[in-house]
C-alpha positions, 0 to 999 in steps of 0.5 A, spaced: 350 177 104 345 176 100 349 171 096 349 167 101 342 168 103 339 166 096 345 159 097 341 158 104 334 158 100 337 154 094 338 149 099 333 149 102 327 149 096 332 144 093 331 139 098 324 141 099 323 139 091 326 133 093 322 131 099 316 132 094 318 128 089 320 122 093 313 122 096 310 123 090 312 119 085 311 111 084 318 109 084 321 107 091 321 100 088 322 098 081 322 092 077 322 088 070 313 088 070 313 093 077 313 098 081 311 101 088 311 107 092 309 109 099 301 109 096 300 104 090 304 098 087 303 097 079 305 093 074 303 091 067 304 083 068 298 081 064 299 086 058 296 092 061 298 097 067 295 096 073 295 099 080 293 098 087 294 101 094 299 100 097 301 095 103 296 096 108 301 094 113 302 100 119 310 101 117 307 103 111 303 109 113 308 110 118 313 111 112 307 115 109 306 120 115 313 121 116 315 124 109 309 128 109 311 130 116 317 133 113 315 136 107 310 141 112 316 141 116 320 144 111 314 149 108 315 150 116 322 152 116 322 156 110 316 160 112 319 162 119 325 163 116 322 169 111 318 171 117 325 171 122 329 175 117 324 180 117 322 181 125 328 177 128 334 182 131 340 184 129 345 179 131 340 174 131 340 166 130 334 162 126 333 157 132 327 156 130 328 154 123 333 150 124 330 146 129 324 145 124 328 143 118 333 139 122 327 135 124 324 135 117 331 131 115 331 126 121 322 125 118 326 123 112 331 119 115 326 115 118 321 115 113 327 112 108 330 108 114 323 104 116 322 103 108 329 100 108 328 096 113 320 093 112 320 092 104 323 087 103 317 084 107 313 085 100 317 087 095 320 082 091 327 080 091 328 081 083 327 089 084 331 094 086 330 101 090 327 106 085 329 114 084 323 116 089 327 112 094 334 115 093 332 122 092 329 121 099 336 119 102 339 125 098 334 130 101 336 127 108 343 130 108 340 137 104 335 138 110 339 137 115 346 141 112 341 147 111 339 146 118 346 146 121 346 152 117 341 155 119 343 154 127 349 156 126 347 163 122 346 170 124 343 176 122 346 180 119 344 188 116 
């Protein structure tokens, strides 16, 4: 049982470094001369690094607020799971927490979906997604199987 436990909670905090990572880091598009996140755009197109904001297009702070949406939302869960692993009955399922971390794995999904869709808008055709952008896409499926996991888990003595 608690080797079961700690894998539940490995999967959780790994997605949760994901979502991390992906928000943060400057590489959700990259080029030659250029990169761009969720919050600036840089480049060294004339013999420095550059940076500004990003797109001030709604989509993009829609992208914004979705994936720090999910990034509470899993800090949520983790925290509700301790709490219900604590005071929940025997027997008991983590309804609750699987509930926040499956919604913070649908945020994520959005976040990356709106982004897939909008940036073609602004980002050059030349450039390809960075890793920031694929790590939210692998934190997706992380979210949402811990979450299922949490559902379908019972406590146990």
């Amino acid at each position: 049982m608690l080797l079961l436990l700690l894998g539940i909670i490995f999967l959780h905090i790994s997605g949760l470094v994901l979502m991390f990572v992906s928000t943060i880091v400057s590489v959700w598009t990259a080029g030659e001369s250029n990169t761009a996140d969720l919050w600036t755009n840089c480049s060294t197109a004339n013999g420095g690094y550059h940076c500004g904001n990003a797109s001030t297009g709604v989509w993009i702070q829609a992208v914004q607020a979705l994936m720090i949406l999910s990034i509470i939302f899993s800090c949520l869960s983790l925290f509700i799971f301790f709490c219900q692993l604590f005071t929940l009955q025997k027997g008991g399922r983590f309804f609750l927490t699987g509930a926040f971390q499956i919604l913070s794995s649908l945020f994520v999904m959005s976040g990356a979906i709106i982004y897939t869709v909008m940036s073609p808008e602004w980002v050059p055709k030349t450039d390809d997604y960075g890793y920031s952008y694929i790590l939210a896409w692998v934190a997706f499926p992380l979210a949402l199987i811990s979450g299922i996991i949490y559902v379908i888990l019972r406590k146990r003595e």
